[in-house]
C-alpha positions in Angstrom: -68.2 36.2 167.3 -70.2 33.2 165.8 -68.9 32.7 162.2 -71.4 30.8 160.7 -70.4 28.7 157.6 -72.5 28.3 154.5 -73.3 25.2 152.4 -74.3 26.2 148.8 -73.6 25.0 145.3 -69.6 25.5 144.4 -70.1 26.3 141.0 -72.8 26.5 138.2 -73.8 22.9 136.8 -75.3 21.6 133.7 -76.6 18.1 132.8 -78.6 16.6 130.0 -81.5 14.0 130.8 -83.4 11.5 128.2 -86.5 9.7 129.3 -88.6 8.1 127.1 -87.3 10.4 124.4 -88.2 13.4 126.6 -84.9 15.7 127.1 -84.6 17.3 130.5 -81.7 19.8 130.4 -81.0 21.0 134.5 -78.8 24.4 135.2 -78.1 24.3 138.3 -76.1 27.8 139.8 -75.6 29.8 143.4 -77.8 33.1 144.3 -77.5 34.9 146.9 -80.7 36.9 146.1 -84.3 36.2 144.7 -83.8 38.8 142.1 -80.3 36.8 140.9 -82.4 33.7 140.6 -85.5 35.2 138.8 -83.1 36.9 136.3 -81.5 32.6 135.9 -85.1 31.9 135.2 -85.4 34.4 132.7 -82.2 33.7 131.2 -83.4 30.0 130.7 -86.7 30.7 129.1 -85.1 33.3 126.9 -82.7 30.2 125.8 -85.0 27.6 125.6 -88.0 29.2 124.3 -88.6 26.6 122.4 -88.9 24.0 124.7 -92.3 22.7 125.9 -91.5 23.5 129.9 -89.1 25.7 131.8 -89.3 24.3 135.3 -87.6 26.4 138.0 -87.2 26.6 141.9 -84.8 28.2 144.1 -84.4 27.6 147.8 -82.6 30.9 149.6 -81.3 31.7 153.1 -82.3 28.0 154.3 -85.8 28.2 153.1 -86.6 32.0 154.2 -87.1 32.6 150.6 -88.4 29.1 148.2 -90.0 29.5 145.1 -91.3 26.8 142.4 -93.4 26.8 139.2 -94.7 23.5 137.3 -94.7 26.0 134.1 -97.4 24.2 132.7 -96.7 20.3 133.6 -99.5 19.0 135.9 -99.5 20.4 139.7 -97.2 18.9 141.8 -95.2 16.6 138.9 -92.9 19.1 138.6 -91.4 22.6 140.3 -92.4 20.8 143.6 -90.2 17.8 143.5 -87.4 20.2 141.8 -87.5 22.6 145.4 -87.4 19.4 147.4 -84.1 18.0 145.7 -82.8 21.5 146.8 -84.2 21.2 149.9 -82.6 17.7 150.7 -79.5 18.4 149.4 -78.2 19.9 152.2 -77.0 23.2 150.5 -78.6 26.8 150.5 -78.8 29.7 147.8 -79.3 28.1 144.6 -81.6 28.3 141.6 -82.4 25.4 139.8 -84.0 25.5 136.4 -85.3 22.0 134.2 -85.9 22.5 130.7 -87.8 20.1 128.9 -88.5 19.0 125.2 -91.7 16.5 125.0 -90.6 13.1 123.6 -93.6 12.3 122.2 -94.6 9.4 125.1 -96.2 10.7 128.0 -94.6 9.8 131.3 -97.4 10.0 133.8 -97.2 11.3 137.1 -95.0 9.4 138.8 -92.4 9.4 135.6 -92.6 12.9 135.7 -91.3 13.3 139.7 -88.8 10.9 139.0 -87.2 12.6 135.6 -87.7 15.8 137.0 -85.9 15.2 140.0 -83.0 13.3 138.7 -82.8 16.1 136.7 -82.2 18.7 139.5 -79.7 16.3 141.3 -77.8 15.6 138.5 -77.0 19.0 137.8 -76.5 20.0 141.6 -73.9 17.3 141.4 -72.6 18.3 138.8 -72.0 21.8 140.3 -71.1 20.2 143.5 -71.2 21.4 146.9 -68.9 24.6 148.8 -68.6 25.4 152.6 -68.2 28.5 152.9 -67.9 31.3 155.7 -66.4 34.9 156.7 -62.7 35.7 156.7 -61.2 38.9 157.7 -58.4 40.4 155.7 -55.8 41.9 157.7 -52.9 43.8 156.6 -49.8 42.7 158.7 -46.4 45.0 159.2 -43.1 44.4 161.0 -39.5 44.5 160.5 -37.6 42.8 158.0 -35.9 40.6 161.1 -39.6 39.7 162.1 -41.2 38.8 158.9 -39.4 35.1 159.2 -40.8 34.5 162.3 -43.9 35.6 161.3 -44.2 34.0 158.1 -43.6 30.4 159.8 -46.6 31.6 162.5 -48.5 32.6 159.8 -48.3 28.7 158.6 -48.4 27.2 161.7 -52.1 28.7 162.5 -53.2 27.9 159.0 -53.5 31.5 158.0 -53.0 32.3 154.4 -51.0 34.9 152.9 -52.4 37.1 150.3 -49.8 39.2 149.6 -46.3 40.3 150.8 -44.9 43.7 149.8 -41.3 44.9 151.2 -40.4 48.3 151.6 -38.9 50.2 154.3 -40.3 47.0 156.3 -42.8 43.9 155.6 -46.3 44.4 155.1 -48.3 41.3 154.5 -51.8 41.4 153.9 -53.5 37.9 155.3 -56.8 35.7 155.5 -58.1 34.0 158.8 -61.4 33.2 160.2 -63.6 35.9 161.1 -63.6 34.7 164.7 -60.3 34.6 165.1 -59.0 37.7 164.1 -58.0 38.5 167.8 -55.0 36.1 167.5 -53.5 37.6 164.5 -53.6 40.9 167.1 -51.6 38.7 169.7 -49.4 37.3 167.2 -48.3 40.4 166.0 -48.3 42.2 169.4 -45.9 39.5 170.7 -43.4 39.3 167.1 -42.9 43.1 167.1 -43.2 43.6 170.8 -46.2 45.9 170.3 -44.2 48.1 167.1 -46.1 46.2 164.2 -49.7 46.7 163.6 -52.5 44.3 162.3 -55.5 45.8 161.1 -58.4 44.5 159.4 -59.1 45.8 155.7 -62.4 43.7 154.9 -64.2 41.1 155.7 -65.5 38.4 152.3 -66.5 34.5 151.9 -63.8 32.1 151.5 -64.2 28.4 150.9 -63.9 27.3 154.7 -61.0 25.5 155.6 -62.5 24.0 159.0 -64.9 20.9 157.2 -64.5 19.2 160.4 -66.0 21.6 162.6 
């Protein structure tokens, strides 16, 4: 099975901005849906409802789903440049949102890309960047006289352990690569001789541990 990863932001990021005495304050934060990110939108404008602009954009399943708005600043100065920082920064799912509070000195067109868009990138930055992709869980049982070996396996194929609970024998409930649940089968197949059993409780995103890939 292809097991995609996922570049998206690795945390929710929040910068502040001066230009010219204008204040730009960028939220940056991951969404997984365009409901998530219009409810971050909200939330901002409910915040800042003062300010003079609430610029937002949010770039979703690699572009499937992109939305901007200007939110009053002139066409094009403002929500456009904000989706293209997303766009260019290599990451998916993410809302962006750039409040600002006029200065008093107007900026012109050109200032108004520029501040607007080191806005957005700041606070992406500051949020940083996650890989992501699909991991089965699996819960793992053998014998007490097993579990050493298997524990050391475990290591050796960079699986993580979750959990380990001991009763009448070892159950240990595990994390690997979707893809690659069929060798925790083998691995437990050839450990127990076929007595211990590996079976797959869920599947969930994990920080991916295969950059390199």
């Amino acid at each position: 099975m292809d097991n995609e990863k996922r570049v998206t932001l690795a945390s929710v990021g929040e910068i502040e901005y001066e230009e010219k005495k204008s204040i730009f304050i960028g939220y940056a934060a991951p969404v997984r849906t365009e409901d998530e990110a219009k409810a971050i939108v909200e939330a901002k404008k409910r915040e800042y409802a003062d300010a003079t602009h609430n610029v937002w954009a949010y770039y979703i399943d690699n572009g499937a789903r992109a939305r901007y708005s200007d939110d009053g600043e002139p066409q094009g100065t403002a929500g456009l440049p904000v989706l293209n920082v997303l766009k260019m920064s290599g990451a998916t799912d993410m809302c962006v949102v750039v409040t600002r509070y006029f200065g008093g000195t107007l900026l012109g067109a050109g200032g108004l890309v520029r501040a607007y868009s080191a806005a957005a990138k700041q606070a992406i930055d500051e949020a940083g960047i996650a890989v992501s992709e699909s991991f089965g869980i699996y819960s793992l049982t053998c014998s007490y006289s097993e579990y050493q070996r298997l524990t050391v396996q475990l290591k050796a194929m960079d699986v993580t352990e979750d959990n380990t609970e001991f009763g009448e024998g070892v159950t240990v409930t595990a994390a690997i690569e979707a893809d690659r649940g069929g060798e925790l089968e083998n691995l437990i197949r050839e450990i127990t001789n076929g007595k211990g059993t590996c079976t797959l409780l869920r599947e969930e995103e994990r920080a991916s541990k295969r950059f390199s890939d």
